[in-house]
C-alpha positions as CSV (number, residue, x, y, z in Angstrom):
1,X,0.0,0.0,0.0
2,X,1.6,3.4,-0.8
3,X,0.7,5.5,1.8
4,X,2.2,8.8,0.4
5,X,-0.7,8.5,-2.4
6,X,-3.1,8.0,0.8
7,X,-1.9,11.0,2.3
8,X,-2.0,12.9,-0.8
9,X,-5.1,12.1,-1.3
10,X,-6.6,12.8,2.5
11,X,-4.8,16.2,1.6
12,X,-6.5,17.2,-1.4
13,X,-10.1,16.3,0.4
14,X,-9.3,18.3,3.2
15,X,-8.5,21.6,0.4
16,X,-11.7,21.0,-1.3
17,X,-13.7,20.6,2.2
18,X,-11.8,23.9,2.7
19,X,-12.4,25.5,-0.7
20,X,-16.2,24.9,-0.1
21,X,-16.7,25.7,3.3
22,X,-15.2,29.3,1.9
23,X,-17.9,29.5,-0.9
24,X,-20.3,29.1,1.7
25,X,-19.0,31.6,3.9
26,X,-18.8,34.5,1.1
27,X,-21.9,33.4,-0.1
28,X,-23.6,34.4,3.7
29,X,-21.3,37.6,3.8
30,X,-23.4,38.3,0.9
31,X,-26.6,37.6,1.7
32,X,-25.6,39.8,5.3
33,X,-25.2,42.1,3.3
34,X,-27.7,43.0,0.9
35,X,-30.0,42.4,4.2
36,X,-28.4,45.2,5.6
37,X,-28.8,47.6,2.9
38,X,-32.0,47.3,2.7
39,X,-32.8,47.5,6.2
40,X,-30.9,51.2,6.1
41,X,-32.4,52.0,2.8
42,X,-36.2,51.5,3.9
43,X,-34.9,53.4,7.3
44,X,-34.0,56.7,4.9
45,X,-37.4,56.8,3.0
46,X,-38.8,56.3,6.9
47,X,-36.7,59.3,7.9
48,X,-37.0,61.4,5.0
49,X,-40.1,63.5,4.0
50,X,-42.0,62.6,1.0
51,X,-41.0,65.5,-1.6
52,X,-43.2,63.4,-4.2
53,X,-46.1,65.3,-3.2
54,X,-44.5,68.4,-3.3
55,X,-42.6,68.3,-6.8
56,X,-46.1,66.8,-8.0
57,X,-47.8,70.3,-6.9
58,X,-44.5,72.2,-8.0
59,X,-44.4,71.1,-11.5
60,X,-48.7,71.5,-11.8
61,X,-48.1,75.1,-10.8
62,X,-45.2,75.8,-13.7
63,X,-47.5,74.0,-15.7
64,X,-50.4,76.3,-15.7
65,X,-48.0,79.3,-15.1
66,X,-46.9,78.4,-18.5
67,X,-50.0,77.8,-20.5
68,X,-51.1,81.3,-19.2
69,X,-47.9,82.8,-20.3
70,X,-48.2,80.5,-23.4
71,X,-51.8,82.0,-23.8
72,X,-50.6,85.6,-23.3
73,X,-47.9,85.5,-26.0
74,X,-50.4,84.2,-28.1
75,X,-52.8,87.1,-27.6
76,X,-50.6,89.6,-28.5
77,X,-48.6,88.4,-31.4
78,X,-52.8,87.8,-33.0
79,X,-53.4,91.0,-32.4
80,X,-49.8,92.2,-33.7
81,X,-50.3,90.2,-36.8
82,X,-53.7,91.4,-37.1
83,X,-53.1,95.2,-36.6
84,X,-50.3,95.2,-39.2
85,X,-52.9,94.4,-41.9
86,X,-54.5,97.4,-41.4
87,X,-54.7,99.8,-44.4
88,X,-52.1,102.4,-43.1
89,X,-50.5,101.0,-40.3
90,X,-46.8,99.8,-41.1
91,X,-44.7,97.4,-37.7
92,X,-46.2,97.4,-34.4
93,X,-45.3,97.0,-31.0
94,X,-47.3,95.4,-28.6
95,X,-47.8,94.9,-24.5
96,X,-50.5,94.0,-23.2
97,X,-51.8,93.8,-19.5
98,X,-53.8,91.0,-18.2
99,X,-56.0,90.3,-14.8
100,X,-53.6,88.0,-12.6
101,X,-54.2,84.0,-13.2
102,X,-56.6,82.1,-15.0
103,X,-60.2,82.3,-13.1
104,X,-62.3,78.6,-12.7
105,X,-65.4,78.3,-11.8
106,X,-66.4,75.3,-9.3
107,X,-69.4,73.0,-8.8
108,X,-71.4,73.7,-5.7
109,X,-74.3,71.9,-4.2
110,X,-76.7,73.9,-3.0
111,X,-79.2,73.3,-0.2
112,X,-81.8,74.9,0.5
113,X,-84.1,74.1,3.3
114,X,-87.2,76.5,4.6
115,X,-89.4,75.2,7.9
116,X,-92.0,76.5,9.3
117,X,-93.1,76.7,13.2
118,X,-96.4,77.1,13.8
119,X,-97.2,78.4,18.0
120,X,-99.8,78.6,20.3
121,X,-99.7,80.8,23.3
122,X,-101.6,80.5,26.4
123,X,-103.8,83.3,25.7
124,X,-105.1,82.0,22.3
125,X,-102.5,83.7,20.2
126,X,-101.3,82.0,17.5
127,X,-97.9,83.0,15.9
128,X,-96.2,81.1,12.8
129,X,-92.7,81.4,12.2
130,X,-90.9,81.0,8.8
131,X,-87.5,80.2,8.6
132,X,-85.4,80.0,5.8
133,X,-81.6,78.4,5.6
134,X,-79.3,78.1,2.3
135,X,-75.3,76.5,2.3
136,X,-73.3,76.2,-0.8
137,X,-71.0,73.4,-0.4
138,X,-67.9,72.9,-3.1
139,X,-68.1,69.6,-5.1
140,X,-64.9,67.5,-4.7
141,X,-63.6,64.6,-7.4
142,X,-61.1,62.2,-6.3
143,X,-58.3,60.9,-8.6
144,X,-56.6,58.2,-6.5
145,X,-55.3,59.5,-3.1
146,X,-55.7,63.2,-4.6
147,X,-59.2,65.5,-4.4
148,X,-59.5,68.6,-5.6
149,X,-62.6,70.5,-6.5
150,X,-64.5,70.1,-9.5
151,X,-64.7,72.6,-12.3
152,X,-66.9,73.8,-14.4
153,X,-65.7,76.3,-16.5
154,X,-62.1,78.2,-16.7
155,X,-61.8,81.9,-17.6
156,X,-58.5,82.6,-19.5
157,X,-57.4,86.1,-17.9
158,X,-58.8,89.6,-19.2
159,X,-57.3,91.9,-21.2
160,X,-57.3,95.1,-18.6
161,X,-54.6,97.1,-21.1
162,X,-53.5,97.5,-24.0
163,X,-50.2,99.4,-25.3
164,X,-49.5,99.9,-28.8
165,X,-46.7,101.7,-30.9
166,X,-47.3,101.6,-34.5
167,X,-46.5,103.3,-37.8
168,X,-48.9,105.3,-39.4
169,X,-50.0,106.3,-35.5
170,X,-49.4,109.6,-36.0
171,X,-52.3,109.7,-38.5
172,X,-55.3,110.3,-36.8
173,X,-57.5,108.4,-38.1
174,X,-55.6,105.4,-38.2
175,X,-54.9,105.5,-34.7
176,X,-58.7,105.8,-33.9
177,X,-58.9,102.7,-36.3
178,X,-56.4,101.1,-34.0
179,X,-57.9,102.0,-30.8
180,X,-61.4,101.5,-31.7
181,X,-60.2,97.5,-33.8
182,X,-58.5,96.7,-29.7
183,X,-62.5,98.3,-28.0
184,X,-63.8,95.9,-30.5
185,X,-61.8,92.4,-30.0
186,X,-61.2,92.4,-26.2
187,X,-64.3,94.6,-24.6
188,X,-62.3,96.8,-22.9
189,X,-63.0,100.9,-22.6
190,X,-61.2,103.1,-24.8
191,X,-59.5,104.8,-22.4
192,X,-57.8,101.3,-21.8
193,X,-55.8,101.2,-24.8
194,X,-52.9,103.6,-25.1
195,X,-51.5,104.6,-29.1
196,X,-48.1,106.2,-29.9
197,X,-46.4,106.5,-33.2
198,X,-43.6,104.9,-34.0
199,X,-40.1,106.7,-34.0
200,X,-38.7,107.0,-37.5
């Protein structure tokens, strides 16, 4: 019996036992590990505040900001382009002042309730009272977790002034044409809307 081989081979068993017994320890470390990430991870977003919320409402509000802005450009280069048609009137320059934000209009419920007491006194007299009660409550929608009211209509904001420098201006009757053409479109008093000529 050669009993170097037999060592050898108790040896090599005893390196692969090892070998193993390794893998299995790494592979725990591991598994430790990504336990413990987690565990601090879902302790943050315990610890933090939700910003969701707030980002959500942030970027609604820039939203609508810019479709007003959006809707104000709009405004004014249709009436630029629609002024420079005119017979007489040459490049124009336009600002225009508007009422603050868009206006919307809710849904309300309204109820309405009228009773009526009627009283007997001792004496015979008889008194009836009347009494009238009314409450306007707003009506809410729900999207998911979220309610806001619910609207009817929305008002895009008013035209409350209009400045305009023009060419042909300092003709007189093409600036009435101009002032009386801004009366007209946007339903605002003539003292509203303010002429000059353009400089040459």
């Amino acid at each position: 019996m050669d009993f170097k081989k037999l060592i050898d081979y108790f040896k090599d068993g005893k390196k692969k036992k090892n070998a193993f017994t390794n893998i299995i320890i790494i592979g725990l470390i591991g598994i430790l590990i990504v336990i413990v990430s987690s565990f601090f991870n879902s302790a943050d977003s315990f610890s933090k505040p939700d910003n969701s919320k707030k980002q959500e409402t942030k970027t609604q509000g820039e939203s609508d900001s810019d479709n007003i802005q959006n809707y104000e450009t709009s405004v004014e280069n249709k009436l630029k382009g629609t002024l420079e048609q005119m017979d007489g009137v040459g490049k124009v320059q336009i600002m225009m002042y508007f009422s603050s934000g868009e206006e919307q209009v809710p849904a309300f419920n309204v109820n309405k309730s009228t009773s009526v007491i009627n009283e007997t006194d001792n004496s015979g007299g008889k008194r009836t009272t009347t009494q009238d009660s009314d409450g306007d409550t707003v009506v809410m929608s729900k999207d998911g977790d979220k309610e806001s009211p619910l609207i009817l209509k929305k008002y895009k904001p008013k035209v409350t002034g209009v400045c305009i420098v023009a060419e042909g201006a300092e003709n007189g009757s093409i600036k009435l044409s101009i002032t009386n053409a801004v009366v007209d479109l946007f339903g605002i008093s003539a003292d509203k809307v303010d002429v000059y000529p353009m400089k040459k």
